[in-house]
N, C-alpha and C positions, 0 to 999 in steps of 0.2 A: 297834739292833744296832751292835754295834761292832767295829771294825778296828783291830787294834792294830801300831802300826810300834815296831822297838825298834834298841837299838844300848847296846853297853854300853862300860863307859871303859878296861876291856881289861888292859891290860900292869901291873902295879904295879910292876916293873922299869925305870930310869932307864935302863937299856944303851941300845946303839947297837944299831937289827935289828930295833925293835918297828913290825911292819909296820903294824899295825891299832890304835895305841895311841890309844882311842876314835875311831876314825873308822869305824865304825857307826853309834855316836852321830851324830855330825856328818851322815854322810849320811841318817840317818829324821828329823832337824830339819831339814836342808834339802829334805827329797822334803815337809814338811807347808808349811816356808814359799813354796815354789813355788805350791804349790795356792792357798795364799791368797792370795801375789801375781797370779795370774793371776784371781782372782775365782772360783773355782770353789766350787762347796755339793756338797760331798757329801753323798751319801742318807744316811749313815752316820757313825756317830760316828769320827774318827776319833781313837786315841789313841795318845801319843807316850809311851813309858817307857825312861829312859834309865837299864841295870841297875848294880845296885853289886855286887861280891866275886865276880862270874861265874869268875877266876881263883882265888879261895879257897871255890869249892865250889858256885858258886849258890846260893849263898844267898840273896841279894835275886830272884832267878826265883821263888824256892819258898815266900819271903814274899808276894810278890807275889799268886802261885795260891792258897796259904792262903785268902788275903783274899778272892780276887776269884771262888773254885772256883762259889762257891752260882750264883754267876751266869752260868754257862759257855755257856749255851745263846744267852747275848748276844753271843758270840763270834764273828763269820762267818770269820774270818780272820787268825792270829797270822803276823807277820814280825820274822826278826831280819838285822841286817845283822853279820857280823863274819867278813867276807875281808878286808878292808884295802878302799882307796879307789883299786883299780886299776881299769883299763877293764871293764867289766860286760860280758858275753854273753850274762846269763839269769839265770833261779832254778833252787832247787833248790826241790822240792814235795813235800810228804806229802800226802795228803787221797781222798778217793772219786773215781771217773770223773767224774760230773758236776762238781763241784769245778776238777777236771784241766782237764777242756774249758774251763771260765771263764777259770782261768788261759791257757790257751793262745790264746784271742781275744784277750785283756788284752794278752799279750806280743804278738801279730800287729800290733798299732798301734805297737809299737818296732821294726816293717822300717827304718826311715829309717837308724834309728843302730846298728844289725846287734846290739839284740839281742834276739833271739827264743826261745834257747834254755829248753825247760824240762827238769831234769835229775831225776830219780826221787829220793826217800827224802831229802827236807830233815832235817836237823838243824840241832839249837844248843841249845844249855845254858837258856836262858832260855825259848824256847818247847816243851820236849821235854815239860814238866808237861803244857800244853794240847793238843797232839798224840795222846800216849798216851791222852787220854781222847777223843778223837775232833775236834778243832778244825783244819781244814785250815790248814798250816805252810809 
């Protein structure tokens, strides 16, 4: 089964203002290198994709589902990160009730660092392919 964390490079705009200019990326590479530094084995596969052209169309999202559709039911769980790298409060979530409740214990072990929030109808360009076909987002 696999769990996929994602983060894409974002802005192709040099301007001054790009709040999130890949730091998605940066923070689902660092939520995997944590795990390993700490010694932790996940049950589960964990995979890391860091998207390309998300600002010219999704395209690399929609390459990516092409490839990977046959397989979907390998899917327990798509994440993307792409607010910028400011202070976290919570996720946003798509997925069935049971699904909801997982999430919602998951986050109850982030009391420490206040965050807890889980906010209804996730989106994002790179995981909305696996969502609309039913992969909790």
């Amino acid at each position: 089964q696999i769990v996929l964390v994602s983060g894409h490079l974002d802005s192709w705009d040099v301007g001054q203002g790009a709040m999130d200019d890949g730091g998605g990326a940066f923070i689902s590479w660092e939520a995997l290198s944590l795990i390993k530094d700490l010694g932790l084995r996940p049950k589960r596969t964990l995979r890391l994709v860091l998207w390309t052209a998300e600002e010219q169309g999704g395209i690399g999202a929609e390459q990516y589902y092409q490839l990977h559709k046959e397989n979907i039911s390998n899917f327990d769980i798509v994440m993307e990160s792409d607010e910028g790298t400011f202070k976290p409060s919570g996720l946003g979530f798509t997925g069935n009730a049971k699904a909801r409740d997982i999430v919602k214990e998951i986050m109850a072990l982030l009391q420490p660092i206040n965050v807890t929030d889980v906010y209804d109808d996730a989106d994002g360009t790179d995981i909305d392919y696996w969502m609309r076909d039913g992969v909790p987002g």
